[in-house]
C-alpha positions as CSV (number, residue, x, y, z in Angstrom):
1,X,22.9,6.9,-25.0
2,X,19.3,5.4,-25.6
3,X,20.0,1.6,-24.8
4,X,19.2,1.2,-21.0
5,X,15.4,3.7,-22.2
6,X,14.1,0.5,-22.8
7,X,14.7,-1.5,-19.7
8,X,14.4,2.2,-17.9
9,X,10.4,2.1,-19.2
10,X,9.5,-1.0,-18.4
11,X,10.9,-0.9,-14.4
12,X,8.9,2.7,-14.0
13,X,5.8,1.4,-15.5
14,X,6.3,-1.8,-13.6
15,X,7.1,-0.7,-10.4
16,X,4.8,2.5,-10.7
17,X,2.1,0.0,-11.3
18,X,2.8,-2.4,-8.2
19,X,2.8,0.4,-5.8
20,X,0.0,2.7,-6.6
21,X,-2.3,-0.9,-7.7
22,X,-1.1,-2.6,-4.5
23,X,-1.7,0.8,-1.7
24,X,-5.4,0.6,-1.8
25,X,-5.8,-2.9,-1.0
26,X,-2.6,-2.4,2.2
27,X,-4.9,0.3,3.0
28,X,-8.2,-1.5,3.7
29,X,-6.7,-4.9,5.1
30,X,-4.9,-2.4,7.6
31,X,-8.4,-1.1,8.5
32,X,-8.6,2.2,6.5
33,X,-12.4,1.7,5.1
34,X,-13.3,5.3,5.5
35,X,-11.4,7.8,3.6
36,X,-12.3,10.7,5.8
37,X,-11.5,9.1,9.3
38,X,-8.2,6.8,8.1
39,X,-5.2,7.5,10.3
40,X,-2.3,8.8,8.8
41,X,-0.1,5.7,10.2
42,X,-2.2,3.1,8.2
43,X,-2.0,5.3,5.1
44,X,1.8,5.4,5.6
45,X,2.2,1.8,6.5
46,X,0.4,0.9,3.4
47,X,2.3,3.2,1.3
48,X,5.5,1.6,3.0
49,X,4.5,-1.6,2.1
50,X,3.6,-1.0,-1.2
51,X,6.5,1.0,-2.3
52,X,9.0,-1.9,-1.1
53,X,7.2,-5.0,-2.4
54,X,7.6,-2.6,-5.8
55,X,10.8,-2.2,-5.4
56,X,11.1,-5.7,-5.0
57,X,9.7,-6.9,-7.9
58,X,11.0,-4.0,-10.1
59,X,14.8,-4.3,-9.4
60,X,15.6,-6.8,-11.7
61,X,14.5,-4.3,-14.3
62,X,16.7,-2.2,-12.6
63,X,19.8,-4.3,-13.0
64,X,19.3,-4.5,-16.6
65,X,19.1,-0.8,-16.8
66,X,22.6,-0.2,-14.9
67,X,24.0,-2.9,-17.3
68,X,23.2,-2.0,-20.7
């Protein structure tokens, strides 16, 4: 029952990691400097972006998870 926790751990704290550390920076090469007057499409963009270069990265973490 416990051996894909292991594998399941390390691809939430990877790709939990990538996305929220890589949304800020998205956001501000997008041109969202001001927090109060950022449009809501650059915030999504970014959070689009962010959330599939995670995935990216994460899946082989993924794999294991399914496999063990």
């Amino acid at each position: 029952m416990y051996k894909g926790f292991t594998p399941s751990i390390l691809r939430e704290s990877s790709y939990s990691t990538i996305r929220l550390g890589m949304y800020e920076p998205f956001k501000n090469k997008l041109g969202g400097t001001d927090p109060k007057h950022t449009p809501m499409y650059i915030k999504m963009l970014a959070g689009s972006l962010s959330g599939m270069i995670g995935s990216f990265l994460a899946n082989p973490t993924d794999i294991l998870k399914v496999r063990m």
